[in-house]
C-alpha positions as CSV (number, residue, x, y, z in Angstrom):
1,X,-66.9,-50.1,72.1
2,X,-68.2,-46.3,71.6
3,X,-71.4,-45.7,70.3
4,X,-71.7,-42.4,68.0
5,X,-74.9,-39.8,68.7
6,X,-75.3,-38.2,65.3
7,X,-76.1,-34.4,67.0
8,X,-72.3,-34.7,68.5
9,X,-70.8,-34.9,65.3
10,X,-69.2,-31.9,63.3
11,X,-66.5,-30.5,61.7
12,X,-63.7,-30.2,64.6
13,X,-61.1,-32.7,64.6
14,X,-60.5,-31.9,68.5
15,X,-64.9,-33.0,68.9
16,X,-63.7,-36.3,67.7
17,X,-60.8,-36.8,69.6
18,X,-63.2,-36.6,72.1
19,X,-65.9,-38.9,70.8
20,X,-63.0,-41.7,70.2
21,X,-61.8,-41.4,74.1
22,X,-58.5,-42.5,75.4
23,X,-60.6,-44.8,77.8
24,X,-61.7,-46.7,74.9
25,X,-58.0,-47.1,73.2
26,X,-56.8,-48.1,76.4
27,X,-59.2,-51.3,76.5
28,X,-58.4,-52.2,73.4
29,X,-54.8,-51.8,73.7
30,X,-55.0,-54.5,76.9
31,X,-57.3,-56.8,75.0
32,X,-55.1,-57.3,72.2
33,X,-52.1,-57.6,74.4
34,X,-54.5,-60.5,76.4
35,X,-55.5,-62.2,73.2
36,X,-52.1,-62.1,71.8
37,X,-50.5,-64.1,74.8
38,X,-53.0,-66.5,74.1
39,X,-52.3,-67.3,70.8
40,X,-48.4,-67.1,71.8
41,X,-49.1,-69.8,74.6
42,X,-51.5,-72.1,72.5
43,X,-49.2,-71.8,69.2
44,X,-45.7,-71.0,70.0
45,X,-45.5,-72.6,73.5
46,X,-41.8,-73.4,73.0
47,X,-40.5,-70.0,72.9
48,X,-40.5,-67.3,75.5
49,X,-43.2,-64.9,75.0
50,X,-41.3,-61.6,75.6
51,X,-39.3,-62.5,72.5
52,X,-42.5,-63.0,70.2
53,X,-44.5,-60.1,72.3
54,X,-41.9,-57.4,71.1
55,X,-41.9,-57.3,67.4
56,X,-45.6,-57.7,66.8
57,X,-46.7,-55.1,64.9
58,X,-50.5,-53.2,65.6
59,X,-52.0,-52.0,63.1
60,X,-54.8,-49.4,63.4
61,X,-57.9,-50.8,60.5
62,X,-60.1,-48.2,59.2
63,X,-63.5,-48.8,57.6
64,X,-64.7,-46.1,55.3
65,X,-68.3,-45.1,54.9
66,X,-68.3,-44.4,51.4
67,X,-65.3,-45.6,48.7
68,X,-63.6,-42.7,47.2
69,X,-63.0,-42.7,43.4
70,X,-59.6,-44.1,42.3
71,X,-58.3,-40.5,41.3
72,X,-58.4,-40.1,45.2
73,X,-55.9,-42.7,45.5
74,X,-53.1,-41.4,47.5
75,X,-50.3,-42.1,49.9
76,X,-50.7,-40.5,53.4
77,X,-47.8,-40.4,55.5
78,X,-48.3,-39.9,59.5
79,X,-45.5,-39.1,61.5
80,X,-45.6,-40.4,64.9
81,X,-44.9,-39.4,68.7
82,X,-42.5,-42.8,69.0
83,X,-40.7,-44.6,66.4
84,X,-41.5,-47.9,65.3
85,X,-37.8,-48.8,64.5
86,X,-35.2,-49.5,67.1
87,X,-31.6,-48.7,67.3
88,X,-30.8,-52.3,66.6
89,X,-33.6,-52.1,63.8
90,X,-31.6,-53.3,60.1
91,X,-32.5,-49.9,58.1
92,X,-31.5,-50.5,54.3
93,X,-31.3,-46.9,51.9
94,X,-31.8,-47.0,48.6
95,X,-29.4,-44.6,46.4
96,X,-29.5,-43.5,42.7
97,X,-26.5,-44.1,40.5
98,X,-23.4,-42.1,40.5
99,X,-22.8,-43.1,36.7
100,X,-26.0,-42.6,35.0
101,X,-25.1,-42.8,31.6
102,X,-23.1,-46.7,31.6
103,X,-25.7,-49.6,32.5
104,X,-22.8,-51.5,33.1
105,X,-21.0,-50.0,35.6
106,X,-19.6,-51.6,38.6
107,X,-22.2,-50.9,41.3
108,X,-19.1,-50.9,44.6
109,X,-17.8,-47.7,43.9
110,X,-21.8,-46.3,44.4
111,X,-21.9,-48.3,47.9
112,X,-18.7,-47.2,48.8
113,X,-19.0,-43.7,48.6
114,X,-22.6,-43.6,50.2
115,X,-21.7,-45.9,52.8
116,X,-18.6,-43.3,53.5
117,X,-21.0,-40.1,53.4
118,X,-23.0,-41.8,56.0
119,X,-19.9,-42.3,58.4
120,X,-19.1,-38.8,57.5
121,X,-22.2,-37.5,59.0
122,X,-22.4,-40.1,62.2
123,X,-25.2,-42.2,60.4
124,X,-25.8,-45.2,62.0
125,X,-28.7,-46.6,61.8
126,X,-28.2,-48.0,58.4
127,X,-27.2,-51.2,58.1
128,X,-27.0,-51.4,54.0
129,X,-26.8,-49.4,51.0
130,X,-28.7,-50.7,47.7
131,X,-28.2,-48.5,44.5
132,X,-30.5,-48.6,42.0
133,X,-28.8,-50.2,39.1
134,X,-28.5,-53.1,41.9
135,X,-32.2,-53.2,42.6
136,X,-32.6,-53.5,38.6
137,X,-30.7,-56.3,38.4
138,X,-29.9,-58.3,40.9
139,X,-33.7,-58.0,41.6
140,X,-35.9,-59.0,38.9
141,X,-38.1,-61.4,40.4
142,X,-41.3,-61.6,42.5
143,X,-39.2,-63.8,44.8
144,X,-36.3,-62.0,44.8
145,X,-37.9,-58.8,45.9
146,X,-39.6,-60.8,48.6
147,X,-36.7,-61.9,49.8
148,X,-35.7,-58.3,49.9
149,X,-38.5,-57.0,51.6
150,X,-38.3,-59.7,54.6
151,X,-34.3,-59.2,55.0
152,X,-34.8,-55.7,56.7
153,X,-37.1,-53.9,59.2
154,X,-37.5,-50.7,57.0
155,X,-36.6,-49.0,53.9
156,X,-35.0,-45.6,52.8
157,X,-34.7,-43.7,49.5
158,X,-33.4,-41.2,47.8
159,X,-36.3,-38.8,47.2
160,X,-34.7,-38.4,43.5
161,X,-35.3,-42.0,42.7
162,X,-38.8,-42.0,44.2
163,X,-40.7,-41.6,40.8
164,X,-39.3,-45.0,39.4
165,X,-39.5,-46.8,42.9
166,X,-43.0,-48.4,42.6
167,X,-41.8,-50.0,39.2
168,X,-38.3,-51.2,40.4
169,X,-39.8,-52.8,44.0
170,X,-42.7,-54.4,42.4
171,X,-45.5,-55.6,44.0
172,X,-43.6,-57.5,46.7
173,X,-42.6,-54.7,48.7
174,X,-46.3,-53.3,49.1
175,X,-47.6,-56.5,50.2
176,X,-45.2,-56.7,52.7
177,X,-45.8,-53.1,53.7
178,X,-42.4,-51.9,53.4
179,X,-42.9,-48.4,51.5
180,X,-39.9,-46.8,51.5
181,X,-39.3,-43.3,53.3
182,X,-38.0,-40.6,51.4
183,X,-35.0,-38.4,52.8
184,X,-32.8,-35.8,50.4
185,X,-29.3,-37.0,50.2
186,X,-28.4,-33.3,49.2
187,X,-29.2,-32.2,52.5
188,X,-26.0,-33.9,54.0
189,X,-25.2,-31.6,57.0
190,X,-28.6,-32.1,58.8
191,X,-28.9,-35.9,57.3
192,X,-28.3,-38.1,60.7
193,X,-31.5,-35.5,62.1
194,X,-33.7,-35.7,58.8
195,X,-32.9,-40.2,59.1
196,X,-33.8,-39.9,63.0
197,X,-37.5,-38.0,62.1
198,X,-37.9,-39.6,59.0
199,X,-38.0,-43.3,61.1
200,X,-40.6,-41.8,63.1
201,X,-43.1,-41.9,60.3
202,X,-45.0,-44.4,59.4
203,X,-47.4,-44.3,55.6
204,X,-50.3,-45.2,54.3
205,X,-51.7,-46.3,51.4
206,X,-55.1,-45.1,50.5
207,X,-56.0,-47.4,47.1
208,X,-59.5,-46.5,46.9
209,X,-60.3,-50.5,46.2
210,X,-62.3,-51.2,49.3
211,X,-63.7,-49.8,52.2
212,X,-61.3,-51.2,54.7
213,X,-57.5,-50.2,54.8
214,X,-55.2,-51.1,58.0
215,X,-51.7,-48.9,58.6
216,X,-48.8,-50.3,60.9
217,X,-49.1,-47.9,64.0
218,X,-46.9,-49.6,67.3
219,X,-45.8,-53.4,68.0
220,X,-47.3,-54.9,71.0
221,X,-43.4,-54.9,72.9
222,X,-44.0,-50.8,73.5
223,X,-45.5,-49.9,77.0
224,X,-49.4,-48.7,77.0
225,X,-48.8,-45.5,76.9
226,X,-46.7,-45.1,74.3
227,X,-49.0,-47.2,72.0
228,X,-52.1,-45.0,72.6
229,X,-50.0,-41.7,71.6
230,X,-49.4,-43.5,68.3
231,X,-53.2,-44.2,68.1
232,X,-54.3,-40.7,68.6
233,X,-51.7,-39.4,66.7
234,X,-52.4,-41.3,63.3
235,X,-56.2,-40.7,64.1
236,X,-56.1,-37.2,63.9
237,X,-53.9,-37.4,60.6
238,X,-56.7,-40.0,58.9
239,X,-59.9,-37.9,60.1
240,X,-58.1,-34.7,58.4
241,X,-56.3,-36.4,55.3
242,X,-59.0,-38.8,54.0
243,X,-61.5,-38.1,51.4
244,X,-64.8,-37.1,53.7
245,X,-62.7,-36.2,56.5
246,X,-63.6,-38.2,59.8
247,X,-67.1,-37.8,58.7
248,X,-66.4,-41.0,56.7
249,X,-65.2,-43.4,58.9
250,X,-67.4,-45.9,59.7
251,X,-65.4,-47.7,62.4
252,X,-62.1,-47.8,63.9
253,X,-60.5,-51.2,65.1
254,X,-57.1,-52.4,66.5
255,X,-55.6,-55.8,65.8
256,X,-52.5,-57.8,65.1
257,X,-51.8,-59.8,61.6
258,X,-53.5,-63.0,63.3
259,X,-55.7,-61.7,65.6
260,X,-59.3,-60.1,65.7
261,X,-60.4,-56.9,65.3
262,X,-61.3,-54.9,68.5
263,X,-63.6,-51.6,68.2
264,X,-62.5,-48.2,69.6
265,X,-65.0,-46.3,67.2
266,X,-67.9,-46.7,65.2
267,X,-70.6,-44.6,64.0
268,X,-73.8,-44.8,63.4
269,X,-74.6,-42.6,60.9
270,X,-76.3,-42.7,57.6
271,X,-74.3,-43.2,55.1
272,X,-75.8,-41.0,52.7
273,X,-75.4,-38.2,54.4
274,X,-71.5,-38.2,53.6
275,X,-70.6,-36.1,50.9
276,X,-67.1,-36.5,48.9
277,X,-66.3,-34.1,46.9
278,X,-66.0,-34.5,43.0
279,X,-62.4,-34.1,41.7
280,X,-61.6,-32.6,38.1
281,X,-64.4,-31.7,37.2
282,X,-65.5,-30.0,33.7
283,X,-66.2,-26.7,33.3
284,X,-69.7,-26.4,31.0
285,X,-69.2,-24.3,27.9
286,X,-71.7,-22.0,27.2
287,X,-72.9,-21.5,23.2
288,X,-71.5,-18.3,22.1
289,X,-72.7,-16.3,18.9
290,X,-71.0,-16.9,15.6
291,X,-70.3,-13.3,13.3
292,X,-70.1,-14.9,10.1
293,X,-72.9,-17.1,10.6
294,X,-76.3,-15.0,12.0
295,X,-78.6,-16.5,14.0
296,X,-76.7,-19.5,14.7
297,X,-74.8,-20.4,18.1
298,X,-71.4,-22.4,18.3
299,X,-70.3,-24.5,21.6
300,X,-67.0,-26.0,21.7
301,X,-66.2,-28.7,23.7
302,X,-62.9,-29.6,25.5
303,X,-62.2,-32.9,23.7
304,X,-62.5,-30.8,20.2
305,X,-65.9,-31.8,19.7
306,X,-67.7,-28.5,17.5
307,X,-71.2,-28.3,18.0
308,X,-73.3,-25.4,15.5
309,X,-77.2,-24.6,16.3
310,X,-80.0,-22.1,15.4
311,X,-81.3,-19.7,17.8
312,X,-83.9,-21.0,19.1
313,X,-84.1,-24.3,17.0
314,X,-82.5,-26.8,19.2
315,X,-84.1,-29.6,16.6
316,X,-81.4,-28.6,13.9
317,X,-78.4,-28.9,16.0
318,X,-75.3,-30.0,14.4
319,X,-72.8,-32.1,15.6
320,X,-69.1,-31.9,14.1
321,X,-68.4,-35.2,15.3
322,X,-70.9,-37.4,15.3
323,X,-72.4,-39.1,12.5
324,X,-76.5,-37.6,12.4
325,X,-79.4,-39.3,13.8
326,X,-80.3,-41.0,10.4
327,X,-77.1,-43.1,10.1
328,X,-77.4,-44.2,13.6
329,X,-80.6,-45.8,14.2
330,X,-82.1,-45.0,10.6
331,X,-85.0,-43.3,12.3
332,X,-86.3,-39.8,11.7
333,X,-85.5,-37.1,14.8
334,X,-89.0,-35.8,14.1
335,X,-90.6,-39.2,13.8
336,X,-92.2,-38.7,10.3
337,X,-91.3,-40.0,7.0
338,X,-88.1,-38.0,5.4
339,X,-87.3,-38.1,1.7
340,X,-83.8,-39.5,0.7
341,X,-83.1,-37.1,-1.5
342,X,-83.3,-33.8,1.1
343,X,-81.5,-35.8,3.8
344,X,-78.5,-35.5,1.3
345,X,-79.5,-32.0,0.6
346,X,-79.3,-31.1,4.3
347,X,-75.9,-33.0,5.3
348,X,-74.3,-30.7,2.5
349,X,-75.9,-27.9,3.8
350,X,-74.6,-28.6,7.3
351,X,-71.4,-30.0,6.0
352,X,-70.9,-26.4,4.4
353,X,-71.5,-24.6,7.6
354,X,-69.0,-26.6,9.6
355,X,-66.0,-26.0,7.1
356,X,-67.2,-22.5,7.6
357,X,-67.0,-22.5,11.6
358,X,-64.0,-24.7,12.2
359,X,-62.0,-21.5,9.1
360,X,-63.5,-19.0,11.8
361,X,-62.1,-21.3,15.5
């Protein structure tokens, strides 16, 4: 495990490369290989271990210094040296619907012709074509969609469809992990290339819910070397892409779905001295002077909100919105004793000017 000295930490991506060394990965890398032959031998003794060793997948877990706001939730996609897919990999794509406008339609025509523009262009890594129509209804369950998720290795879709995805799949399919990847079907003559890189990529999902978020990054059946490029490679995109930059990871582990986590990186850093930046944020509107009302000052806010005050007499400020001081906690703003009678008198007054203001806005 690397420890972190605070003066070697700045703002380069390549300085932390170099803080989170290839020696370190490479440790880790052969100590979740050891402890994963372990658990093969002690629980699965009946089955060769080359055949479990192969598809276990490695995930690279990330633990954040600081927890972003939710508007920072995101989806970062990291496209890697080596695929995690195989040729022999079941790849399903998810089309939209030739016939939009009739809910009935027969879905085989859609499957046909997709399946066909696939053979066209010497696509063969796809195993099935769902359409959408098929997803909404053949689909409608938790289970279903579970059952959906676990049939194949990955998932493709139609980037025009992507917008109603999240709804159609359901929770199922992000439990599992199995975002789909977006390609263009309109691209057709470079589509067998844009499927090849597009299976190289592996995503993300930053929800902003806790501190500690894992991303699928190699299987444990891939030689040493090729895992570690993966590592690297979806370090770098994290520790530019995330909200603090690297600055705000607190550590960095490897691990399968049953084993422990091993360290390759964690800093020891103060927390505090992270700083995130602040997303839509409001511009402050200054009072501006009103012509038809001298000596007075008008501030208008973005949520409508009208706000009318004397120069120089914050005291008598009025607000267009808001019921005044009196009616809320039946207290005088001044403290002192205030006569019914000119309390009336003065909400007129104000009541007057604000009619007058809004007729000038």
């Amino acid at each position: 495990m690397l420890q972190v000295d605070k003066k070697k930490i700045n703002d380069d991506n390549k300085e932390f490369r170099k803080i989170c060394k290839k020696k370190a990965i490479t440790k880790a890398v052969d100590t979740l290989k050891a402890l994963n032959e372990k658990f093969v031998e002690r629980e699965m003794k009946k089955q060769l271990l080359l055949q479990e060793d192969s598809d276990t997948p490695v995930f690279l877990q990330l633990m954040l210094k600081k927890i972003p706001s939710k508007k920072s939730m995101k989806m970062i996609t990291i496209s890697l040296p080596h695929s995690l897919f195989k040729e022999s990999s079941d790849i399903c794509l998810i089309t939209g619907d030739l016939n939009k406008n009739d809910r009935k339609a027969d879905t085989e025509p859609d499957i046909l012709h997709y399946k066909e523009l696939l053979k066209t262009y010497g696509v063969t890594r796809v195993s099935e074509v769902v359409p959408l129509r098929v997803l909404r209804t053949e689909y409608k369950t938790f289970e279903s969609r579970r059952h959906l998720a676990a049939a194949y290795d990955g998932f493709l879709a139609d980037k025009k469809i992507a917008g109603v995805l999240p709804r159609a799949l359901g929770t199922a399919f992000y439990q599992e992990r199995k975002f789909p990847l977006q390609i263009s079907l309109l691209k057709q003559r470079n589509l067998k290339k844009q499927i090849d890189e597009v299976l190289k990529k592996t995503q993300f999902l930053f929800s902003c819910r806790g501190n500690c978020h894992t991303v699928q990054v190699a299987n444990l059946g891939m030689d040493n070397n090729t895992i570690i490029e993966n590592i690297q490679a979806s370090i770098d995109v994290l520790a530019d892409k995330l909200p603090g930059k690297w600055n705000n990871i607190l550590g960095l582990y490897l691990k399968t779905a049953k084993s422990k986590a091993i360290p390759i990186f964690v800093s020891f850093e103060n927390p505090n001295d992270v700083k995130l930046k602040k997303r839509f944020q409001r511009e402050k509107v200054k009072f501006q002077e009103l012509s038809s009302m001298p000596g007075t000052k008008v501030n208008v806010f973005r949520d409508g909100r009208i706000i009318v005050k004397k120069v120089n007499e914050d005291e008598d400020d009025i607000n267009v919105n808001e019921s005044s001081p009196e009616q809320k906690d039946g207290k005088n703003i001044h403290k002192t004793a205030v006569d019914k009678t000119s309390v009336k008198r003065k909400k007129n007054q104000d009541s007057k000017k604000v009619k007058k203001v809004k007729k000038e806005l």
